[in-house]
PyMOL Python script that loads the backbone (N, CA, C, O; Angstrom):
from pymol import cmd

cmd.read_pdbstr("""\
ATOM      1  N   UNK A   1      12.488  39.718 156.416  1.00  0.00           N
ATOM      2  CA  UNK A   1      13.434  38.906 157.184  1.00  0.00           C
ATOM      3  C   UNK A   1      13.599  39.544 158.556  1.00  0.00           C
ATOM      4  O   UNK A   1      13.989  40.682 158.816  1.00  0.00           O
ATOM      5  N   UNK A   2      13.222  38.577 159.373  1.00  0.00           N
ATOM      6  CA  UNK A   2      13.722  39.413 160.905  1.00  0.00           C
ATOM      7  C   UNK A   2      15.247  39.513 161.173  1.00  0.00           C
ATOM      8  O   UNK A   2      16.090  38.656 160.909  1.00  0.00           O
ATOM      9  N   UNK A   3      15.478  40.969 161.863  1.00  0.00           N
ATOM     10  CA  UNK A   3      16.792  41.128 162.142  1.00  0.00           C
ATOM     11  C   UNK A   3      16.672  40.550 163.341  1.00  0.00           C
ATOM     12  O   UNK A   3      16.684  41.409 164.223  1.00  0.00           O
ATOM     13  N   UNK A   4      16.554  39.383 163.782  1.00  0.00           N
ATOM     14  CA  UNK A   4      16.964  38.447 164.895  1.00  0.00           C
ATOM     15  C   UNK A   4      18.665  37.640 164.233  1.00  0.00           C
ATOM     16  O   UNK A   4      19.125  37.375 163.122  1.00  0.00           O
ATOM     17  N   UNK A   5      19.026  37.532 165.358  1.00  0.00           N
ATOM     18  CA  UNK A   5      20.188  36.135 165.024  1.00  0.00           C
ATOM     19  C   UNK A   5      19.454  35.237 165.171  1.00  0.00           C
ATOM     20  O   UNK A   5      18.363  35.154 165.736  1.00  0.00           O
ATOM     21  N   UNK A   6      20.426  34.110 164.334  1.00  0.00           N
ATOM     22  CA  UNK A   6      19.765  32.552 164.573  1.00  0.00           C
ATOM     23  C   UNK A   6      19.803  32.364 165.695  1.00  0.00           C
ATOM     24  O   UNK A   6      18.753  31.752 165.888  1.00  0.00           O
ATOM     25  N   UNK A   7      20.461  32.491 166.946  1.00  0.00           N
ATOM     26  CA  UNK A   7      21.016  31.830 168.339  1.00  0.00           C
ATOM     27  C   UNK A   7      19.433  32.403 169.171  1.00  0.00           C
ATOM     28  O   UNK A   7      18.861  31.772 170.060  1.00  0.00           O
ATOM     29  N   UNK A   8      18.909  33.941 168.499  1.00  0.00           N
ATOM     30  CA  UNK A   8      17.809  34.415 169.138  1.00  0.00           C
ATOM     31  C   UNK A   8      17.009  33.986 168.947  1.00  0.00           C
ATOM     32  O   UNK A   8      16.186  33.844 169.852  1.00  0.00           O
ATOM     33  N   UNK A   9      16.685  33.388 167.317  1.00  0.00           N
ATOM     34  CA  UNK A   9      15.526  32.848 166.933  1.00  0.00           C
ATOM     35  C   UNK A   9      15.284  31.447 167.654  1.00  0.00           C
ATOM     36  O   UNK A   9      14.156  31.062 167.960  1.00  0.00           O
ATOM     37  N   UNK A  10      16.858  30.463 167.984  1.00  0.00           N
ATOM     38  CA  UNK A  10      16.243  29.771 168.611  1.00  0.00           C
ATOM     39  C   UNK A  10      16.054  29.367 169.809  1.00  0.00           C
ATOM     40  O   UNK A  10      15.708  28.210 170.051  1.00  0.00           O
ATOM     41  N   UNK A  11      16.293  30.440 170.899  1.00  0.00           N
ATOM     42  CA  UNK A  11      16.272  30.607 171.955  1.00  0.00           C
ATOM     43  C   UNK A  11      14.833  30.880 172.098  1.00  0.00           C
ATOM     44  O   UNK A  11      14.186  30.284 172.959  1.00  0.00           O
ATOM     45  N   UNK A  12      14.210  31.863 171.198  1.00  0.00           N
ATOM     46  CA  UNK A  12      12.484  31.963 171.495  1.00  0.00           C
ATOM     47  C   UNK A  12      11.877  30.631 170.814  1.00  0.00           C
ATOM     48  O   UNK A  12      11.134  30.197 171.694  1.00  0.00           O
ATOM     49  N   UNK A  13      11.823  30.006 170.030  1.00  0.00           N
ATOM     50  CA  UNK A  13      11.771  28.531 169.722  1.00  0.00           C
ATOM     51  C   UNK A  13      11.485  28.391 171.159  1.00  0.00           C
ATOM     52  O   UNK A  13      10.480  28.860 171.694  1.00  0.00           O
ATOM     53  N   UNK A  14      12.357  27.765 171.731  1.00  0.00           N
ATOM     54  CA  UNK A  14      12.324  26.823 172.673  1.00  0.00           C
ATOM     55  C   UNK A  14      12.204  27.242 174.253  1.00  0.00           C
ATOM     56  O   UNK A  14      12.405  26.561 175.258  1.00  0.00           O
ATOM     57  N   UNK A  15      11.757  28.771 174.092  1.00  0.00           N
ATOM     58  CA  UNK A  15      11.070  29.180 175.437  1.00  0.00           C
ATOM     59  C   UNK A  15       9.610  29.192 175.125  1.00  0.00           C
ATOM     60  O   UNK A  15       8.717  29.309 175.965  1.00  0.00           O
ATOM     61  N   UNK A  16       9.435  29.046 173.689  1.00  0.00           N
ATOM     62  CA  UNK A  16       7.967  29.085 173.477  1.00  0.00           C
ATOM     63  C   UNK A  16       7.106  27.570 173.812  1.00  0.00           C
ATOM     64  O   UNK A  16       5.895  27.361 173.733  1.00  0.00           O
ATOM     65  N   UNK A  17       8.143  26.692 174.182  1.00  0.00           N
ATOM     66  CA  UNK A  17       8.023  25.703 174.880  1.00  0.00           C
ATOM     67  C   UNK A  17       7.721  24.891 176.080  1.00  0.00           C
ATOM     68  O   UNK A  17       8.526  24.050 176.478  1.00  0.00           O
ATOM     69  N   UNK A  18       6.465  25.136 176.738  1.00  0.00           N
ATOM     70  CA  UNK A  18       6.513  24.468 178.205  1.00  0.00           C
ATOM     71  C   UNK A  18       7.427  23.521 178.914  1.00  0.00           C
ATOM     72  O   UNK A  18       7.347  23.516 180.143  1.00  0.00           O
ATOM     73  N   UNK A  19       8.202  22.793 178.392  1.00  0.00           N
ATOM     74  CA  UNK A  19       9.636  22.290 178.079  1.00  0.00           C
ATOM     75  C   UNK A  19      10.708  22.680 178.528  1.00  0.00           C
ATOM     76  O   UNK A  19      11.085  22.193 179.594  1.00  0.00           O
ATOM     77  N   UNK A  20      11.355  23.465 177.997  1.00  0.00           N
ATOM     78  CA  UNK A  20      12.007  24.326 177.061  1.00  0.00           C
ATOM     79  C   UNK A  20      12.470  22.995 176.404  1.00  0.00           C
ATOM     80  O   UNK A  20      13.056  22.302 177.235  1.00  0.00           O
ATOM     81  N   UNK A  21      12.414  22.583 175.525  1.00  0.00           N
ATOM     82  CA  UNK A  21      13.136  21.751 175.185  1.00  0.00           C
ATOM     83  C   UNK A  21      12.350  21.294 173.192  1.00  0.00           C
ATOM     84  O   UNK A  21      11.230  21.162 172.699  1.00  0.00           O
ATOM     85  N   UNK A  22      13.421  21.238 172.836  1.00  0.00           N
ATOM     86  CA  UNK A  22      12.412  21.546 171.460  1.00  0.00           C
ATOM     87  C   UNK A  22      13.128  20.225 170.258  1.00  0.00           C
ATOM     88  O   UNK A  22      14.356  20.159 170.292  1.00  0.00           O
ATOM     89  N   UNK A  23      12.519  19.395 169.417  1.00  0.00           N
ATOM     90  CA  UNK A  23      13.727  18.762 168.214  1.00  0.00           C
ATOM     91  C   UNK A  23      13.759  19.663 167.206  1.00  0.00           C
ATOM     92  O   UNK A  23      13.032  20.585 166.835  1.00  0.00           O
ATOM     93  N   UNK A  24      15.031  19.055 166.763  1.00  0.00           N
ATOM     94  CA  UNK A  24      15.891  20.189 165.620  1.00  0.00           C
ATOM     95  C   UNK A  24      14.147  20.276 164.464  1.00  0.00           C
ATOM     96  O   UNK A  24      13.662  21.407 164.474  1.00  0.00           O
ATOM     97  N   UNK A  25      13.533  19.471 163.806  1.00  0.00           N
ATOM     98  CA  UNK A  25      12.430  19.516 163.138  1.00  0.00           C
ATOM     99  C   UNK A  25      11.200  20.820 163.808  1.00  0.00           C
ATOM    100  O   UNK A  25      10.706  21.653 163.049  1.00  0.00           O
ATOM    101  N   UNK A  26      10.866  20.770 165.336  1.00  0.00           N
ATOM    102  CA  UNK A  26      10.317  21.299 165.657  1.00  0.00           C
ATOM    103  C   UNK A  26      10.979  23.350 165.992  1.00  0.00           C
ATOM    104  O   UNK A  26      10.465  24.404 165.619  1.00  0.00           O
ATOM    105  N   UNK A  27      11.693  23.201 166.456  1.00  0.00           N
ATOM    106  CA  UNK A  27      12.431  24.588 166.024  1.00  0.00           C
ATOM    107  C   UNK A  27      11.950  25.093 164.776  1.00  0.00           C
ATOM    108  O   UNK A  27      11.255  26.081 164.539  1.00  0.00           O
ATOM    109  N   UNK A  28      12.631  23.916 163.751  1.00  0.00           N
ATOM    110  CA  UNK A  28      12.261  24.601 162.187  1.00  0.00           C
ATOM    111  C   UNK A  28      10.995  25.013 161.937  1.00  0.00           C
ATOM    112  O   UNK A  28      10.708  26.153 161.573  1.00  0.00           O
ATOM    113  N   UNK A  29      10.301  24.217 162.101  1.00  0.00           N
ATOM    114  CA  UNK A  29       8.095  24.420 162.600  1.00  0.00           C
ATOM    115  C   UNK A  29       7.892  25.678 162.923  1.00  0.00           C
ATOM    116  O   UNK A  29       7.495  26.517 162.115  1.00  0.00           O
ATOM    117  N   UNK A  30       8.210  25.963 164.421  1.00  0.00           N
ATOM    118  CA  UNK A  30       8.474  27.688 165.019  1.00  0.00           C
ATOM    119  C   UNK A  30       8.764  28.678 164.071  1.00  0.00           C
ATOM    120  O   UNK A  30       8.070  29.681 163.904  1.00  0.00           O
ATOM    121  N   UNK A  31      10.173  28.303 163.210  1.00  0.00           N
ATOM    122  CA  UNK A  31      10.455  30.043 162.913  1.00  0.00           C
ATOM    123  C   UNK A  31       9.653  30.207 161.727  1.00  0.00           C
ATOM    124  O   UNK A  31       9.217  31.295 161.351  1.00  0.00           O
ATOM    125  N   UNK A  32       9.407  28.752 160.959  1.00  0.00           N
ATOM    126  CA  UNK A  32       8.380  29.482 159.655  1.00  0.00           C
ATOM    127  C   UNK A  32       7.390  29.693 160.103  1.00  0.00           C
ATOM    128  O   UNK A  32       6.820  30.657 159.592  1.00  0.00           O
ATOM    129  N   UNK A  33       6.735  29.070 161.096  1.00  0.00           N
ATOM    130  CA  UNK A  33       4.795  29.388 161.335  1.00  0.00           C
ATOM    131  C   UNK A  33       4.793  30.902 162.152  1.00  0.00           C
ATOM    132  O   UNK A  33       3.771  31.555 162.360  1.00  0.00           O
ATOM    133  N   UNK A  34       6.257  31.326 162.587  1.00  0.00           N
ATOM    134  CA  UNK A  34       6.532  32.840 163.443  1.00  0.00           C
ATOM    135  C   UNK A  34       6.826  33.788 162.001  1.00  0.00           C
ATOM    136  O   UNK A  34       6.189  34.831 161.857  1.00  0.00           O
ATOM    137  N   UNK A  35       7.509  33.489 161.289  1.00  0.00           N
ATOM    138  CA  UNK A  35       8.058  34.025 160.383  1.00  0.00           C
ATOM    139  C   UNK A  35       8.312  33.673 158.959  1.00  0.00           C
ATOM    140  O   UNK A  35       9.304  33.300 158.333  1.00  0.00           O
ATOM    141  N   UNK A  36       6.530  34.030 158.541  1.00  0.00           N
ATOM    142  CA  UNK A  36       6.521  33.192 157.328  1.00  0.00           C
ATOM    143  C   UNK A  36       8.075  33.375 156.298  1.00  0.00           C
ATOM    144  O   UNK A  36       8.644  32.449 155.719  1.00  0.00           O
ATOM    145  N   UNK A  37       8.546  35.003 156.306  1.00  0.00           N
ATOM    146  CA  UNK A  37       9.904  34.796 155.054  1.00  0.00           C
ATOM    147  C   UNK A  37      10.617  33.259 155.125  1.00  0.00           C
ATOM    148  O   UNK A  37      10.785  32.698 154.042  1.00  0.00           O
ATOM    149  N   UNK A  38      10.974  32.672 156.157  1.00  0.00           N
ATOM    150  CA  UNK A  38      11.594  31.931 156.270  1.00  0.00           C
ATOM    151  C   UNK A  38      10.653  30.239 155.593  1.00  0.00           C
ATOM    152  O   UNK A  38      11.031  29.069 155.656  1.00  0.00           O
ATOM    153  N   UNK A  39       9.447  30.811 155.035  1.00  0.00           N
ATOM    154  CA  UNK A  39       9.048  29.394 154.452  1.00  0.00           C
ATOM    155  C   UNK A  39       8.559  29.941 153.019  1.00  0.00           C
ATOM    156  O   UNK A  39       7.410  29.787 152.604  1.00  0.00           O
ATOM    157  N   UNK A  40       9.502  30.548 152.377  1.00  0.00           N
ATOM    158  CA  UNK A  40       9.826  30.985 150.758  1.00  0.00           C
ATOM    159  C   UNK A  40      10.863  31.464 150.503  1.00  0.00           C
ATOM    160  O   UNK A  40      11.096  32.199 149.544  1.00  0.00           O
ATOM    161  N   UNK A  41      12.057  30.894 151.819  1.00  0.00           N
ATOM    162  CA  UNK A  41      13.751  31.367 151.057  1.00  0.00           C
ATOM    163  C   UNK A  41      14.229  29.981 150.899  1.00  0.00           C
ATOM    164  O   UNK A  41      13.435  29.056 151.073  1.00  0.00           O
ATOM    165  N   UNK A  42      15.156  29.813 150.663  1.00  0.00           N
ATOM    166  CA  UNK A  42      15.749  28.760 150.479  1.00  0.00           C
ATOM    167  C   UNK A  42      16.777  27.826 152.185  1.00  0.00           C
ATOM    168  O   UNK A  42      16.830  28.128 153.377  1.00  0.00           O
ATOM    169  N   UNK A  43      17.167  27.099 151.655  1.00  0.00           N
ATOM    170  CA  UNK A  43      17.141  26.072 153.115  1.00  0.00           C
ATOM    171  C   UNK A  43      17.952  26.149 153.710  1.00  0.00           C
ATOM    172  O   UNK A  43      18.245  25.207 154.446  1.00  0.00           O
ATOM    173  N   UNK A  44      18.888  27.580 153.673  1.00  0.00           N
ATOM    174  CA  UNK A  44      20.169  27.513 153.961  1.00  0.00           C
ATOM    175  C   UNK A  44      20.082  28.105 155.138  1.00  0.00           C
ATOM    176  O   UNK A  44      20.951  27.679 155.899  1.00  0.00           O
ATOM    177  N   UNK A  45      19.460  28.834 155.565  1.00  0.00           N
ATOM    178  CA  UNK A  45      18.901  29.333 156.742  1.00  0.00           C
ATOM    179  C   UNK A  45      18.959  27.636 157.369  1.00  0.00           C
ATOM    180  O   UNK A  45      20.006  27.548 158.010  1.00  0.00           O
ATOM    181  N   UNK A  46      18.429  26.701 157.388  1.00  0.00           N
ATOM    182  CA  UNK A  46      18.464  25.680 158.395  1.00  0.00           C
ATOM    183  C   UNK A  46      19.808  25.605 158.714  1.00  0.00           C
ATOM    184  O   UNK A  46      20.222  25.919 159.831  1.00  0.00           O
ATOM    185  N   UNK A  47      20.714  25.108 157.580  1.00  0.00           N
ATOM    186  CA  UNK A  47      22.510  24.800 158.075  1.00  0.00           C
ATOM    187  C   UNK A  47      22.461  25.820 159.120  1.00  0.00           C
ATOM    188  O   UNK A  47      22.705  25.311 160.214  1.00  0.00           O
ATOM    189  N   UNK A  48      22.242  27.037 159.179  1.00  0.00           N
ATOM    190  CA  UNK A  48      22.501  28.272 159.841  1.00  0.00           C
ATOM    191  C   UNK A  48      22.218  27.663 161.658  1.00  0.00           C
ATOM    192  O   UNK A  48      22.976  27.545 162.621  1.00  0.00           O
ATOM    193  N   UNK A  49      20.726  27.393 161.443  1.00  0.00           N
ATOM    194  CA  UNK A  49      19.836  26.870 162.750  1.00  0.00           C
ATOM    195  C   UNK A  49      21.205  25.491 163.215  1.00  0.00           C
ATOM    196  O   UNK A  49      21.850  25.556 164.261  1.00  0.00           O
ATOM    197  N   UNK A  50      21.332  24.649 162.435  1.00  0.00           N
ATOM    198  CA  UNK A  50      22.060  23.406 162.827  1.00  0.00           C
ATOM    199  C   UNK A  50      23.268  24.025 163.546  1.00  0.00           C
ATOM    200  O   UNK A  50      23.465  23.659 164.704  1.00  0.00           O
ATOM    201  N   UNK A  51      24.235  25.067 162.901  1.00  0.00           N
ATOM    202  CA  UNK A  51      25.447  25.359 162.959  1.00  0.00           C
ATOM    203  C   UNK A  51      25.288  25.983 164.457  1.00  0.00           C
ATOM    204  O   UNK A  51      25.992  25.676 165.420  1.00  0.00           O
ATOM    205  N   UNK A  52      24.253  26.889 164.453  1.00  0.00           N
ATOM    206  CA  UNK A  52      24.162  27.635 165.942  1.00  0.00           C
ATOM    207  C   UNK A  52      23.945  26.362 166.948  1.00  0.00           C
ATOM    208  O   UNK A  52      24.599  26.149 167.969  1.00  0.00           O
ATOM    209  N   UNK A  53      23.109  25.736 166.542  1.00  0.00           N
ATOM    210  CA  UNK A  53      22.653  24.475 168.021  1.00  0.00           C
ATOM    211  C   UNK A  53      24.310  23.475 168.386  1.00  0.00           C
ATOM    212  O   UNK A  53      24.782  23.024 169.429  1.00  0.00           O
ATOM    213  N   UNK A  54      24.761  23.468 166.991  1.00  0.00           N
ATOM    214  CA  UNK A  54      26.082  22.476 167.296  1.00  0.00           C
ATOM    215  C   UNK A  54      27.030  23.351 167.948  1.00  0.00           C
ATOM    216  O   UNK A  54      27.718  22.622 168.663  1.00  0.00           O
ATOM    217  N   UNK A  55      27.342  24.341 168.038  1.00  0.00           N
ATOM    218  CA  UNK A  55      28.664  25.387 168.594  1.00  0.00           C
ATOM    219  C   UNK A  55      28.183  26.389 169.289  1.00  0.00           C
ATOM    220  O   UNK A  55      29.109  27.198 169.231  1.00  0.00           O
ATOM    221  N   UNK A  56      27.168  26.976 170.044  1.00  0.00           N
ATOM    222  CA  UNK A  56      26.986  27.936 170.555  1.00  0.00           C
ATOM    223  C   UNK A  56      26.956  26.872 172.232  1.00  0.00           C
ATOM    224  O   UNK A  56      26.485  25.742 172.369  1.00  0.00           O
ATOM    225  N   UNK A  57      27.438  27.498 172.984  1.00  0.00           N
ATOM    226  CA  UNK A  57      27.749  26.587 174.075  1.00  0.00           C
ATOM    227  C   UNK A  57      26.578  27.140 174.741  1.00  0.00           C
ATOM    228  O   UNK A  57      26.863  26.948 175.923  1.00  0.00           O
ATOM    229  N   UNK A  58      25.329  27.761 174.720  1.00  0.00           N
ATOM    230  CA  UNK A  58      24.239  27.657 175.544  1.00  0.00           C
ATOM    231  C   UNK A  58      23.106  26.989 175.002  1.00  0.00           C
ATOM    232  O   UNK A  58      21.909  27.265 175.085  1.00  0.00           O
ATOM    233  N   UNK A  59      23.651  26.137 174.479  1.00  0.00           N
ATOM    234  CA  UNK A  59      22.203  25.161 173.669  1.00  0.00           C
ATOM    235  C   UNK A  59      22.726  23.352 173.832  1.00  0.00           C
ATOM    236  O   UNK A  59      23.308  22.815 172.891  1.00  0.00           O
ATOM    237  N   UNK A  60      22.500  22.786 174.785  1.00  0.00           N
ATOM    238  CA  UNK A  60      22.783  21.295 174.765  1.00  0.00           C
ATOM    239  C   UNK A  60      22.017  20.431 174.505  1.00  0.00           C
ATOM    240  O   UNK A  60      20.806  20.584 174.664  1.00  0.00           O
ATOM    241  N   UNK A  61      22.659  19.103 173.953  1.00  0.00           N
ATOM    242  CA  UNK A  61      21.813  18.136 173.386  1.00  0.00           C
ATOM    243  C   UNK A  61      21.217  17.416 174.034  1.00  0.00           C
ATOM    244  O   UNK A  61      21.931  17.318 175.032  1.00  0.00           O
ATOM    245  N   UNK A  62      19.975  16.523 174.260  1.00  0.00           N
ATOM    246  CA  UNK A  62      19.448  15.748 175.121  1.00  0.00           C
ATOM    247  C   UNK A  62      18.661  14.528 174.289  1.00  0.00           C
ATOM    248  O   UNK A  62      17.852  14.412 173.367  1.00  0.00           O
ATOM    249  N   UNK A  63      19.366  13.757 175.143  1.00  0.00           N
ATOM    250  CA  UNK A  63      18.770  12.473 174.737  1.00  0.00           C
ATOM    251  C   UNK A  63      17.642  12.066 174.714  1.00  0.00           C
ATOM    252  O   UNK A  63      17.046  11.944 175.784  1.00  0.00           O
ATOM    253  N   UNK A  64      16.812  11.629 173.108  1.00  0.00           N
ATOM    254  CA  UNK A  64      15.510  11.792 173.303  1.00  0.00           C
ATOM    255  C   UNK A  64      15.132  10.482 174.066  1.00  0.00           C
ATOM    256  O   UNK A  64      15.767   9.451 173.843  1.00  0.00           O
ATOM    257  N   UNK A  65      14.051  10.514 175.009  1.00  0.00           N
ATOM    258  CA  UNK A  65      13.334   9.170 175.842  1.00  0.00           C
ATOM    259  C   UNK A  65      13.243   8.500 175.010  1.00  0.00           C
ATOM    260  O   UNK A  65      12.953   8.923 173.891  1.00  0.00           O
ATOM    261  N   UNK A  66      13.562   6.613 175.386  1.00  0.00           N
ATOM    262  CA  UNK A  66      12.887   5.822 175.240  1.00  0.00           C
ATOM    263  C   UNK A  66      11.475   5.833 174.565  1.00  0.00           C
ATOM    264  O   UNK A  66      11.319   4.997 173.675  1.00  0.00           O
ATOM    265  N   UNK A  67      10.936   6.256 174.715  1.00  0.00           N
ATOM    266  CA  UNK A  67       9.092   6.220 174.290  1.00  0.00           C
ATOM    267  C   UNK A  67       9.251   7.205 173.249  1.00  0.00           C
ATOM    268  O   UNK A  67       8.419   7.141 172.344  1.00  0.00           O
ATOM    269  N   UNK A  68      10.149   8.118 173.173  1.00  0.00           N
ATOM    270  CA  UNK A  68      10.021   8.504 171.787  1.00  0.00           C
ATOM    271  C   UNK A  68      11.327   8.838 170.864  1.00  0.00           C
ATOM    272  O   UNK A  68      11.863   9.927 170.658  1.00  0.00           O
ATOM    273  N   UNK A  69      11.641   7.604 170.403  1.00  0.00           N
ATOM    274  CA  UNK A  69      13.087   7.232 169.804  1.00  0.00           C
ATOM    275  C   UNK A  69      13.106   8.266 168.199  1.00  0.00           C
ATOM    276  O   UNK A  69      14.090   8.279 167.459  1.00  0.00           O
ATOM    277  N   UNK A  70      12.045   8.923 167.964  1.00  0.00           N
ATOM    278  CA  UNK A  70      12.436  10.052 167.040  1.00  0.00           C
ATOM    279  C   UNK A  70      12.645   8.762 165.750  1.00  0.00           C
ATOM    280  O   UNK A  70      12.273   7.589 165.802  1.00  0.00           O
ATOM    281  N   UNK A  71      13.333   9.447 164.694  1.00  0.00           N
ATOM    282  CA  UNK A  71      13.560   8.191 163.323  1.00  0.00           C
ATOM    283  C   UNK A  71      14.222   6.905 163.579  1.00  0.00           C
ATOM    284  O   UNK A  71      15.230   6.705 164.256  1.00  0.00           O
ATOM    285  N   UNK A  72      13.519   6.088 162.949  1.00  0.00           N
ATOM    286  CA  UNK A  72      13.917   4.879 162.957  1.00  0.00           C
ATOM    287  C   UNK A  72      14.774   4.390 161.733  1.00  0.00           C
ATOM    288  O   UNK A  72      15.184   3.230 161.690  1.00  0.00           O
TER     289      UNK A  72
END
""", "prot")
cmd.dss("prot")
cmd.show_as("cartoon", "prot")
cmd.util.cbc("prot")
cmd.orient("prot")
């Protein structure tokens, strides 16, 4: 398990991004293909990822474009 925080883990997420800009699905992509532990624990680690993106005031939401309306 990396001793990163979640807020770190997903701050490199989404600098690993030409972007910076990343969806909540794609973050999740990052830390297991960076850090396999995290794709043989259980899913609670995501609430973790959600909880940091919803309340940490250096992570804002952006409206995805038109052309790619994400789930339908």
């Amino acid at each position: 398990k990396p001793i990163l925080s979640y807020a770190n883990l997903i701050i490199m997420a989404i600098e690993s991004n030409s972007d910076l800009q990343m969806t909540l699905s794609d973050i999740y992509a990052w830390i297991q293909d960076t850090y396999p532990y995290y794709k043989h624990t259980s899913i609670g680690w995501k609430n973790s990822i959600r909880h940091n993106l919803s309340l940490n005031k250096c992570f804002i939401r952006l409206d995805r474009p038109k052309e790619n309306p994400g789930k339908v």
